[in-house]
N, C-alpha and C positions, 0 to 999 in steps of 0.2 A: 843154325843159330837158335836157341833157348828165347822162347816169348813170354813163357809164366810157366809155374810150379806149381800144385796145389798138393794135400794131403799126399795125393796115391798116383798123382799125373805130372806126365811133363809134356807143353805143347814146344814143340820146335819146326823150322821149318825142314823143307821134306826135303830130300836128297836122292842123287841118283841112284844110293845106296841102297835107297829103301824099293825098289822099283818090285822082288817077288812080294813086297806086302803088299802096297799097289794092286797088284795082279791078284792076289788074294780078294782084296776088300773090294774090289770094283768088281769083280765077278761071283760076288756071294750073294744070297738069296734075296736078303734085307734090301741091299743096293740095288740089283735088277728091279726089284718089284716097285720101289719108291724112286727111284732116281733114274734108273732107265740103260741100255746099254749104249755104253762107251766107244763100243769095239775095242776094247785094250783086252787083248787075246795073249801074248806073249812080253814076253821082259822085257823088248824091244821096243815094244808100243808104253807100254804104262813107263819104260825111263824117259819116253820123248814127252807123255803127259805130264810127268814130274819137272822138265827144262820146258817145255810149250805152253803149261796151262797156269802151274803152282809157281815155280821160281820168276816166270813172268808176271805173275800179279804182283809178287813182293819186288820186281823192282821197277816195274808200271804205278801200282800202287801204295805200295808200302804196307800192306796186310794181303793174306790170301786164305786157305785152307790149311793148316797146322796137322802134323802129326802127331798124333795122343799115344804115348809110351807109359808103360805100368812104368815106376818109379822102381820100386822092390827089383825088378827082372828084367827090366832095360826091353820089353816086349811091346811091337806096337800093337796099338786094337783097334786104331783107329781115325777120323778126321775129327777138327771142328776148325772154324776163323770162317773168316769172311768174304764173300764174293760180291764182285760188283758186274752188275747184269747190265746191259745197255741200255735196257726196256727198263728199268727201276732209278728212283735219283738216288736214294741213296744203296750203300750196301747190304745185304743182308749175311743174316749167320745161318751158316751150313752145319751139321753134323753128319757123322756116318760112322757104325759101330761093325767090328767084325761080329759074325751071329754067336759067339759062344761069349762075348760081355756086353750085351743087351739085357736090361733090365738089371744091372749092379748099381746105380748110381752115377755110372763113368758120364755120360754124356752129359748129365745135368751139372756135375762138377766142373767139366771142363766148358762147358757154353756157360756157365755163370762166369768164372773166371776168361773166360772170351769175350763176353759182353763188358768186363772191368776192363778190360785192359782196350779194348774198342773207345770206351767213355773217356777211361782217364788219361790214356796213353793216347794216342791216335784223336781224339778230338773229334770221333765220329758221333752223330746226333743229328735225325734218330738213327736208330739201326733197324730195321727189316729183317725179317724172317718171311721166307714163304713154303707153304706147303701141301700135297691135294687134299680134299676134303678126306678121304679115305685112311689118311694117315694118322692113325687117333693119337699113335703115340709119339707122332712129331710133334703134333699141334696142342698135345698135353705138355710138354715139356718149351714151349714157344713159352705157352702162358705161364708157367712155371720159374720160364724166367724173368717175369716180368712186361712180354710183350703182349700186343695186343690185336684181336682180330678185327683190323680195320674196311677191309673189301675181299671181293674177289675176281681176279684178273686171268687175263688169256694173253701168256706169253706168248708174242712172236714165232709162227712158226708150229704151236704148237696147236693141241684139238682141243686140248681138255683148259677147263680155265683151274687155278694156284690160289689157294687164303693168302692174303697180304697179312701182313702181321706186323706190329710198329710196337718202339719203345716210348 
């Protein structure tokens, strides 16, 4: 299903179809290093993440993580939308770029148009971003869109503590 268009993007949601991108984007450099391993090793694993993780937010909650397709070439490169964490009230916005379209503009186009469609569509406020300090170029693009660095937290579970970030 189509959630917005911008210029050069289309965010839609993700499909079993898409499971070798999947496998691609969660096991590429970018993604290990800032996000962390999944274990989604095989097409097998990342279709059951696409119906377990992604199709279950959109109908638990009615937004999730979208797939970011060039327009021109029908190619995907990538995530953005929203997740809703247990430990957080409200949702935050996620992104994740395949590494050869980082640094184009794509992700800032499509989280700005994530964040429109979060406010106007969806009636979410605020919205949350969070991300580790190390991450310069998540947390340039957080405030880029508009959000802001409000704390910093230690997810559940986790060692290291995350920027909170608020609209």
């Amino acid at each position: 299903m189509m959630i917005a268009e911008t210029t050069r993007l289309l965010l839609e949601e993700a499909a079993t179809k898409d499971a070798h991108f999947f496998l691609r984007l969660m096991n590429s450099g970018t993604w290990l290093e800032h996000i962390g391993n999944r274990g989604i090793g095989t097409e097998e694993l990342a279709t059951a993440y696409i119906n377990n993780s992604l199709k279950a937010s959109y109908s638990k909650n009615g937004y999730g993580l979208f797939k970011m397709t060039l327009k021109a070439s029908q190619t995907p490169i990538g995530i953005c939308g929203f997740v809703k964490r247990d430990y957080l009230e409200h949702p935050d916005i996620g992104f994740a770029l395949l590494p050869a379209y980082e640094g184009q503009g794509y992700a800032f186009e499509a989280a700005m148009e994530t964040m429109k469609y979060g406010s106007e569509v969806l009636g979410l406020a605020p919205i949350f971003g969070i991300t580790p300090n190390e991450n310069t170029r998540s947390k340039k693009l957080l405030s880029k869109i508009g959000l802001q660095e409000v704390d910093e937290i230690l997810p559940p579970g986790e060692d290291k503590k995350v920027l909170l970030f608020s609209s």
